[in-house]
N, C-alpha and C positions, 0 to 999 in steps of 0.2 A: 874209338873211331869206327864208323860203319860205312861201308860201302856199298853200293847202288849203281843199276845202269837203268837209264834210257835208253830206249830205239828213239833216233829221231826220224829215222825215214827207209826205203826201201830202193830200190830200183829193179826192175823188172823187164822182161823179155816176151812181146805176146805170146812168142812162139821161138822153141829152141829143140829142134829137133822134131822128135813126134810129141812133146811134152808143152803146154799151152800153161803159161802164166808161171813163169821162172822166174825167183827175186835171185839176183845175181850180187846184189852189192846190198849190205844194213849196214845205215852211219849209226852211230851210239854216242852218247857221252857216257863215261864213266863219272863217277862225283865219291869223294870223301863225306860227309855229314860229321857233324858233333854237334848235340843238342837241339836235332834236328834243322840246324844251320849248312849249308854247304858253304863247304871253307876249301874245296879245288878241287877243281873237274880235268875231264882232258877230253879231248872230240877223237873220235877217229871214223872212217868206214873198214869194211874188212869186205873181202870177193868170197863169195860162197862157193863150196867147189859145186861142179855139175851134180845135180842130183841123180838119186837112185830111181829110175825108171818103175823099177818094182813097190816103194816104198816113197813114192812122189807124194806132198801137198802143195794143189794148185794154189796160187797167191790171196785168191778170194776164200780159204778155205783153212788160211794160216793163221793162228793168236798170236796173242804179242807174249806171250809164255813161250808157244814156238819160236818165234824170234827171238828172245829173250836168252834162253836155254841153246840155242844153235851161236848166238854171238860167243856165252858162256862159254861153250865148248871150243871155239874157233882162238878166243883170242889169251894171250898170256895176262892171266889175270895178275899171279906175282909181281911183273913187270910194273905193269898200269898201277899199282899200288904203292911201286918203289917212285913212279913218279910223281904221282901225288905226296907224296911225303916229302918228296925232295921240295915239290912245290912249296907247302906248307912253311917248310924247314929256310929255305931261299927266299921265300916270296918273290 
């Protein structure tokens, strides 16, 4: 089994503070694959916490690696995993 995510989208703040172009919310889907088939996904969004002033990337100036890599880090991948299986497993 392999597993994958998508961003599917952003939300953003023009201005949050003194800091201009703050993504506050990234929905995702998570997905299971075999055989390059997806066989169960799950959606979710997740809240960004407030960024680092010092260590800020404005929105126009973020990859989807960055996104990618910050959902990574934020969300309990184990979990997302155990439900996919469940799903599989229940259909």
């Amino acid at each position: 089994m392999e597993y994958k995510i998508r961003i599917d989208f952003t939300e953003s703040k023009d201005k949050s503070g003194e800091l201009e172009g703050v993504i506050y919310v990234i929905g995702f889907t998570y997905f299971a694959m075999e055989n390059d088939t997806i066989v169960s996904s799950v959606q979710k969004e997740i809240n960004v916490p407030k960024p680092d002033p010092n260590n800020f990337v404005p929105i126009n100036n973020v990859t989807l690696e960055m996104l990618e890599s910050w959902t990574m880090s934020i969300i309990n991948v184990e979990q997302l995993k155990r439900k996919l299986e469940w799903q599989i497993t229940n259909g």
